[in-house]
N, C-alpha and C positions, 0 to 999 in steps of 0.2 A: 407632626413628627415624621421623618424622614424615614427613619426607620422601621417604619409600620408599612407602609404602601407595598415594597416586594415587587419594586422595578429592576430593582440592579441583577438580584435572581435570574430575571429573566432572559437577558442577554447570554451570561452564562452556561443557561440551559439549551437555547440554541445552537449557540457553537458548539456544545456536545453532541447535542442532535446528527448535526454538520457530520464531526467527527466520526461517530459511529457510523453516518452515512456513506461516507468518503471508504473507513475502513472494510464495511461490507462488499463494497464494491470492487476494493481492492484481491480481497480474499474470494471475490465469485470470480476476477479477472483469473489469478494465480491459479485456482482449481481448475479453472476450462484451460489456459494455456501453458502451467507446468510441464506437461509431457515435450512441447515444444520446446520451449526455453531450457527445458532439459539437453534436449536432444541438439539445440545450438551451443550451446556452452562444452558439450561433449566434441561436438565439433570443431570450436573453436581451439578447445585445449589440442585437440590432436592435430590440427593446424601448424599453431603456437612448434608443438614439438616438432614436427616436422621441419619447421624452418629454421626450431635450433640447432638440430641435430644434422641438417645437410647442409 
């Protein structure tokens, strides 16, 4: 019976694995380099403005 063994499970639980991997590491990126990306996107806008307004 196919159904008993509890292979297909396991693939599944992997990829989550993965995912929550992938996700930690996005969220340890985000924390360390936020203040940056802040502070480009701040720049960028006033860029932006700058080149519409002259």
């Amino acid at each position: 019976m196919r159904f008993l063994r509890g292979d297909d499970g396991q693939g599944l639980v992997e990829y989550a694995l993965v995912l929550v991997l992938v996700a930690v590491v996005v969220i340890a990126i985000l924390a360390l380099l936020g203040p940056s990306i802040s502070e480009w996107f701040s720049n960028a806008g006033a860029w932006f403005q700058q080149l519409l307004s002259g």
